[in-house]
C-alpha positions, 0 to 999 in steps of 0.5 A: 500500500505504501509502495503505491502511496510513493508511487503516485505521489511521484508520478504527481511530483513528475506531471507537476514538474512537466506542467511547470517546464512544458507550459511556460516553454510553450507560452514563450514558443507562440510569442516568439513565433507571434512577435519575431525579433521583437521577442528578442528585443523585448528580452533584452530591454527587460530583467529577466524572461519572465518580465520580457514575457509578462510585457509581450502578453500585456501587448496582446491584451491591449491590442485586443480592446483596439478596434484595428481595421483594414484599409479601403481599397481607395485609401490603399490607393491614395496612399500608395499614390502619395508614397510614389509621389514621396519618392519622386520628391525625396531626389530634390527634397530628402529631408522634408521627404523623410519628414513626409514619410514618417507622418504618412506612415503615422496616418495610415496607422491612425486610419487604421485604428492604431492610437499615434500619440506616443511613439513608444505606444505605438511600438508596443502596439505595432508589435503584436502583428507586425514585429518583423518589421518594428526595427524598420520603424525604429531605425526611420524614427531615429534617422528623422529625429538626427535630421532635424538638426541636419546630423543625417547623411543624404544616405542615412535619409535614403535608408530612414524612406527604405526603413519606412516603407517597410512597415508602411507596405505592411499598414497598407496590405491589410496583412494582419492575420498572415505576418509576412516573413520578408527579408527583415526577419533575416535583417536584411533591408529592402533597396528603394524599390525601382530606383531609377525611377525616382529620378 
């Protein structure tokens, strides 16, 4: 009777050790595969795994009281129309071009549903579904930010439009539910596409 007493309480003690170590693995498994390299970069802004974990489940939360929504095919239009026109402008302009991107990217994400008051809200709240392509966003970001003061190279303005229509082709494509695996999740970053057209 004994026997049997001990054996069940380590087949409890194992399943409860299980549980413990299988769970949480799984857990950080689905959000790495949700957040892609936001999962790492999140892990290395926090103290420890569980806090990078703990952020990354309150972004999902968050993100599933906002009311996202897709684009209309003529605002898709329009914006791609105004992101042609932006390019073609960056030749004589860089720097107000760059200027432009960053606010028509912001434009689309609040047509979008995506609140645009603070930067690092909008982070968080971009993450969820578009993670692949956050460090795009932040690379434009602190591009713009150096050339205002004109500390950005015409090269450095070239990358922030590079680095910005990553993300703003993903806001446009509407493509929430699939989280494209492009080039970034390699972080390689995408040339101007047709080059020789803006001029």
């Amino acid at each position: 009777m004994a026997t049997m007493i001990w054996t069940a309480v380590a087949v409890a003690v194992v399943l409860a050790l299980a549980v413990g170590y299988v769970l949480p693995r799984r857990r950080r498994q689905r959000l790495r595969r949700r957040f892609g390299p936001e999962y790492e970069h999140t892990l290395n802004e926090q103290d420890s795994r569980g806090k990078a974990v703990q952020e990354l489940r309150a972004r999902e939360k968050r993100f599933a009281t906002l009311d996202i929504t897709p684009l209309t095919p003529s605002s898709r239009q329009i914006y791609a129309q105004r992101w042609t026109k932006l390019q073609e402008r960056f030749v004589d302009a860089p720097g107000p071009a760059v200027t432009e991107a960053g606010e028509l990217v912001t434009a689309a994400m609040a047509e979008r549903g995506y609140p645009t008051e603070d930067f690092r809200q909008q982070l968080a709240d971009l993450s969820v579904v578009h993670g692949r392509t956050l460090h795009h966003y932040r690379q434009a970001h602190e591009i713009s930010r150096r050339a205002a003061p004109g500390e950005a190279s015409t090269e450095d303005l070239r990358q922030a439009m590079v680095h910005y229509r990553a993300l703003f082709e993903e806001l446009l494509d509407n493509g929430d539910e699939h989280h494209p695996q492009p080039a970034e999740a390699s972080h390689e970053q995408p040339a101007l596409a047709d080059d020789s057209r803006q001029g």
